[in-house]
N, C-alpha and C positions, 0 to 999 in steps of 0.2 A: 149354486145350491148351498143351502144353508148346512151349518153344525152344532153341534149341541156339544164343546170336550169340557169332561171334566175334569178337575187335576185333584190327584189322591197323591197322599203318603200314606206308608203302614206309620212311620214316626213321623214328631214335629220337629222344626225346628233345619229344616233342610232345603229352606228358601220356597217353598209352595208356591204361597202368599206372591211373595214375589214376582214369581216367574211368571206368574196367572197375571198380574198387574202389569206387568213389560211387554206382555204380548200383546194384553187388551189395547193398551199404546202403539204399538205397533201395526195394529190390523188398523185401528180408527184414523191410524198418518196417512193409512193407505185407503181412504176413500171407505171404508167396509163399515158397517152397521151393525154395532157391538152391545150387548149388554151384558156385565158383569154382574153375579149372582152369587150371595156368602151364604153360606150353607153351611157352615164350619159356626153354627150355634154356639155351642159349648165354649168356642177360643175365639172365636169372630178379631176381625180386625180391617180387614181388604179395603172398607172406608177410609180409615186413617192417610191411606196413601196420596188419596186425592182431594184431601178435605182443602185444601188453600183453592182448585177449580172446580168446586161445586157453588154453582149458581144460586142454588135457591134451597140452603139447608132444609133434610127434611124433619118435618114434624114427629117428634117423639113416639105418635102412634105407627109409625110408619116403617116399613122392613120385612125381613122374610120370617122371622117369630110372630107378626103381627097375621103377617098374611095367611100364615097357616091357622091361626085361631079363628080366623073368619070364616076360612073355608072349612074348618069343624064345625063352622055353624051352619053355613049356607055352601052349598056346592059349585052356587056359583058364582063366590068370590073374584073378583077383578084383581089383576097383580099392575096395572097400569099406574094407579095411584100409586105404588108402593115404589117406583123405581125416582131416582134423581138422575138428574143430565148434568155432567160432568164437560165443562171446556177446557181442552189442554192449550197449550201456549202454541201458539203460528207455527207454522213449520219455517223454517228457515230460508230465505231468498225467495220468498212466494207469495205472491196478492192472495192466494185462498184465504176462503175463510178460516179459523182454528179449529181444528177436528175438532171431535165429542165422542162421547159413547154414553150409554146409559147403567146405571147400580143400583142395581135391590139390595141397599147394606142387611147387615143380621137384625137392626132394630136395637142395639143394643147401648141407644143414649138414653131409653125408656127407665124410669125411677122403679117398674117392677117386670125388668127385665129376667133377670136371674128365676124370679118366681115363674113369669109367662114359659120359658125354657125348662122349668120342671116337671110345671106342670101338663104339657104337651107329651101325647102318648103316639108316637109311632102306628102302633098295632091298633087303637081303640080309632085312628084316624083310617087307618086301610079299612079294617072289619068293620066298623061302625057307619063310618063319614063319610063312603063314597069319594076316600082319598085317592084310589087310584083314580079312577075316573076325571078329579081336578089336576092331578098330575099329570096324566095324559093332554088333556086341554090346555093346561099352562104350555106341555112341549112344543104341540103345533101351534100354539099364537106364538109363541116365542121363535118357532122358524119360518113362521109368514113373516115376521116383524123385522128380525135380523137375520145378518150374514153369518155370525158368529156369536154364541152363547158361553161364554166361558164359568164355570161353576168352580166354587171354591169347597173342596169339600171337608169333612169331619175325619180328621186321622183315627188307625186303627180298626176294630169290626165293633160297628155301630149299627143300627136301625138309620139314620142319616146316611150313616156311609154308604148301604145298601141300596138303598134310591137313588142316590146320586150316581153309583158305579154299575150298578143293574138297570134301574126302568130307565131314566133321564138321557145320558151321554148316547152319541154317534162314536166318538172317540176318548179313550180313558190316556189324559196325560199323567204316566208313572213316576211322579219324583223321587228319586232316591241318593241316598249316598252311599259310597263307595265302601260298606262294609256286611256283614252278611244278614246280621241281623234286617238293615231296614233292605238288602234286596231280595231275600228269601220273605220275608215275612209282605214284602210287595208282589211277589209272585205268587203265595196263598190267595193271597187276596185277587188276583186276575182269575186265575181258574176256577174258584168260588163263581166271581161273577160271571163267567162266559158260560160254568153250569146252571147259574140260576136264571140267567139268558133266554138258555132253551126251554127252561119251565115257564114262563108271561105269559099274562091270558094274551098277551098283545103281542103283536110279531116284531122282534125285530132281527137283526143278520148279525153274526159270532163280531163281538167287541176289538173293534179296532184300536192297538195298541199302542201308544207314542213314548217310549223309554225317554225317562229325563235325567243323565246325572248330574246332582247337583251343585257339588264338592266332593272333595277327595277327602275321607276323614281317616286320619291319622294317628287314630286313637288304638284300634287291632294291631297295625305294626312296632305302636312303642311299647306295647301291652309284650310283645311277640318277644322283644329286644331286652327287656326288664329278666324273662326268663334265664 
């Protein structure tokens, strides 16, 4: 049965990114049928990690900022084009082939990248564009298609965040670090989503949790020690 997790931080900077990228590796060593998805606009990045085995660089118009301007246009935008196939190196002591997975980067080698990201409105995309409706579509081809859907999401409380950790996910991977700010302000942010959950015109079942910590930050205790 397929999944759809997303991985959120309320902060940055506490290995996300990361974490999203070593497991997408991890599920595709093991046979599974993976697409990675940046969503994290604003900071994007998740491409850099694989750019040495991507096959067939993509085309500048091409990513998840592009893909959403389309589908302000037309409802029924294709996200097919928009993904690259990534080969990782052989597994070790095995004639197999070299796994893969596939990545909808953020689009963000585009010369009017920053502008396309500003000018893209959330709200004018739901109430206007029959955004939920392409959102919904994208989820189920994306779990015909794949085992695993990993999404990179927008830290903090964003109109991105919201989609990503309300309509999209099966399961919300919570990254956090070991201090109070980003684990209180990561727990805000579950119970928001697991209320607005129950409000979607669309069904789905109370938000399956995955705590991540990520490091131990050591910043509260010398702060504590200073005193």
């Amino acid at each position: 049965m397929s999944r759809i997790v997303t991985f959120y931080s309320y902060k940055g900077g506490v290995g996300r990114t990361v974490a999203l990228a070593n497991i997408g590796v991890l599920l595709a060593r093991r046979g599974k049928r993976v697409l990675l998805v940046d969503c994290d606009l604003e900071a994007p990045g998740l491409d850099r990690y694989f750019r040495p085995y991507i096959t067939h660089p993509q085309p500048t118009k091409r990513g998840m900022i592009h893909l959403l301007h389309e589908a302000a246009q037309s409802s029924l935008a294709e996200w097919g084009s928009h993904t690259m196939k990534v080969v990782l190196p052989p597994v070790a002591n095995t004639d197999s082939e070299p796994p893969s997975l596939d990545l909808i980067s953020s689009g963000s080698d585009a010369a009017d990248y920053a502008e396309r990201v500003g000018s893209f409105s959330w709200q004018r995309f739901f109430e206007q564009q029959s955004g939920g409706v392409v959102l919904e579509r994208w989820r189920e081809e994306w779990k015909s298609a794949y085992d695993f859907v990993l999404i990179d999401s927008r830290t903090g409380i964003t109109d991105a965040g919201g989609v990503c950790t309300i309509l999209l996910p099966d399961f919300l991977g919570l990254v956090f670090s070991a201090n109070n700010q980003s684990f209180e302000g990561a727990l805000s942010i579950v119970r928001g989503a697991q209320g607005a959950r129950r409000n979607l015109g669309v069904q789905r079942p109370p938000l399956t949790v995955l705590p991540i910590l990520s490091r131990f930050d050591r910043g509260d205790e010398v702060a504590e020690a200073d005193h």
